[in-house]
Structure formats: structure tokens, C-alpha cells
C-alpha angles and dihedrals in degrees: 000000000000121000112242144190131273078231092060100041090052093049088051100058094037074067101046133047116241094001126153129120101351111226119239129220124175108218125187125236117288114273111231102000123151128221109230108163140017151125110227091189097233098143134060135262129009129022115268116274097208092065108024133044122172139257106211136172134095099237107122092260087227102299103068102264133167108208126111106210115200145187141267088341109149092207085064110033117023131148118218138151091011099296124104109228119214101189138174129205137196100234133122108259128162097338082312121112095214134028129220153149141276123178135191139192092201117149087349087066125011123155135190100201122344141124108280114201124187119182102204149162117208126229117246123232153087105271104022118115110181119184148193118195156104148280125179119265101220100022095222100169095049134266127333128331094018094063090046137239124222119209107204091174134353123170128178120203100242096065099049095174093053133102123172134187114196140177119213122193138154095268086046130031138115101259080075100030095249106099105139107225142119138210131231133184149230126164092217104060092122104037093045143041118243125182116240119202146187120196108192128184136162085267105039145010100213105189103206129180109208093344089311112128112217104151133040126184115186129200104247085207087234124107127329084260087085092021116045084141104102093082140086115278131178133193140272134185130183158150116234124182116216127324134139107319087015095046095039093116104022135263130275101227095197092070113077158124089063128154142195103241116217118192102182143333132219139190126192136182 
């Protein structure tokens, strides 16, 4: 685990609540556990239709960034050797001053409870804030954060050793300072592929990179405001530029055009 700074850990946990050295538990693989859905990325172009639409637009998406993320463009979404690339470019598109990607699993793979596994390589770079997680499908309990949102892996460019999984709910989130998540580390986020997990039950949501536990979320038993997560999600991955956590510090302009790498996802139930 790399060594860090007094500086970094205490930026870390300004982002996240109850944050601090994450503990680390090493888990083995799930005992009698079906795979029920993946893309393995063994074909060339674009992703598979069947399993993935898009989210475009260059509207903020909430969080100030300044990304335009479009459709079916090859630049920006493309499938090849086996490994799915998110990347973003500096370019004028669409009254945006870079492009990327968004993908969701909505209505071709929604789950209510499983174990969620992403293979995946992070982009490198001051200003870039990838992401795998996860929405609800049918927002039951209202609009975000009350239906819940599950952060499986985010990542921001200026802290390149620094992964975090999160839950947001009505009771927690960042937009009141309360959301419930932790941080862990690696020096090699950019140069290797980890696997990043979330196992989910009607009891707990445990967040894992490569079968080490670092972050645990119970179900107090109490309203939907701590426990949305009864419900159906689906994924989401992609890559956003700036914005308000990812932004926080600029963007280097000279690095792009970078992209998250995924080399497979699993789901299993």
C-alpha cells in the first residue's frame, strides 16, 4: 500500500464521511453464486446494445461538469482486444470543450441484490473523475438521493493512488455532508487492472477492490431514508471531466485523450 502524505489523507477524508485508514479484509469468492449477466468484451466496435445504452448530453449532470457525453461515437466509446475504452477528448462538441462516454444497464440489467464485479484500468490525469456505479431502476422512493445511489468505484485524477466506494441516501449524501463511505489506495491504478466489487444483500452493501473488503454499509432496519436499497439498480460507468469533486483543482489540458479501460463485468446472483 503506498505511503502518503499527511496533505492527501486529510483531503480524503474532507471528501468522504467517517473516513480515515480503511480496513482491509481479504474475502474469498462467493459459494454458490450464479452468473446471470456480463460482457465479457470479446468482439469489436461498439458496446453491445443488448446490454448498454447511453446517457448525452453536456448539461453538468448535477456536479458542474464539462463534458459532453454522445452516442454511438466510436472516438469516445469502442470496444477492441477484449477491453471496453471510455475516453475523453479535448475537442469542441456540441458548446462543450471535451467529449466522452456514459453507459447504462437500465431495462437490459437491472438487479435487486447480487455481487457486482468490474475488471478496470483508470485514466491518468489532473481533472478526470471516472466512475462505476449504480442508480435505481424504478425510483420508488422519489427522486436522488431518496431512492439511493451505490458507488462501487470513483476515482479523480488528482489523487492518482485513491479509490472510494460510497452510499448515498436520503438520510446520507454530500449535498448535506452525511453520505456513509471510505477510501483505499494503490499506486498502480493507472498502469493495472483491479477488480472492483459490490456484494449487496438485504442486510449489507460491502464495497471490495480485488476481494479486499474496505467499506461496509448495514441496514439500520429503520425507513427507506438509510435503506433504498430494496429495490432494482442497474450500472453505470463513465468517464466525467471536471466538475465539482473531479474539477476541484483544474484540468490539465495536455493530458488527454485519456480513458477508463474495462476489461470485463460480471454479475452474479
Amino acid at each position: 500500500m503506498k505511503k502518503i502524505t499527511l496533505l492527501l489523507a486529510s483531503t480524503v477524508c474532507y471528501m468522504l464521511v467517517g473516513c480515515g485508514a480503511a480496513e482491509i479484509k481479504k474475502e474469498e469468492e462467493p459459494a454458490e453464486r450464479k452468473l446471470v449477466w456480463s460482457d465479457e468484451f470479446d468482439y469489436t466496435g461498439l458496446p453491445d446494445s443488448t446490454k448498454w445504452s447511453y446517457d448525452t448530453g453536456g448539461h453538468g449532470w448535477g456536479n458542474n461538469e464539462k463534458q459532453f457525453y454522445t452516442e454511438g461515437r466510436l472516438e469516445n466509446a469502442s470496444v477492441k482486444n477484449g477491453i471496453l475504452n471510455i475516453t475523453a477528448i479535448k475537442e469542441n462538441f456540441e458548446g462543450a470543450s471535451y467529449t466522452s462516454a456514459r453507459f447504462t444497464s437500465k431495462n437490459k440489467g437491472d438487479w435487486k441484490y447480487g455481487r457486482m464485479e468490474i475488471k478496470a484500468k483508470m485514466p491518468k490525469g489532473r481533472g478526470l473523475w471516472p466512475a462505476i456505479w449504480m442508480l435505481p431502476t424504478d425510483w420508488k422512493y422519489g427522486d436522488w438521493p431518496k431512492s439511493g445511489e451505490i458507488d462501487i468505484m470513483e476515482h479523480v485524477g488528482y489523487l492518482p493512488d485513491s479509490v472510494f466506494g460510497t452510499v448515498h441516501t436520503d438520510a446520507y449524501n454530500h449535498r448535506i455532508g452525511t453520505q456513509k463511505g471510505k477510501n483505499t489506495f494503490r499506486s498502480d491504478l493507472s498502469e493495472a487492472f483491479h477488480v472492483y466489487t459490490l456484494d449487496w444483500d438485504e442486510n449489507e452493501i460491502k464495497i471490495f477492490i480485488d476481494q479486499e473488503l474496505y467499506f461496509t454499509y448495514p441496514n439500520e432496519k429503520k425507513t427507506y431514508r438509510e435503506w433504498p436499497f430494496d429495490q432494482r439498480f442497474h450500472l453505470l460507468m463513465n468517464m466525467a471531466v471536471g466538475g465539482d469533486w473531479g474539477g476541484s483543482r483544474g484540468i490539465d489540458d495536455s493530458i488527454f485523450p485519456q480513458a477508463m479501460q474495462v476489461d470485463w463485468v460480471r454479475v452474479y446472483q
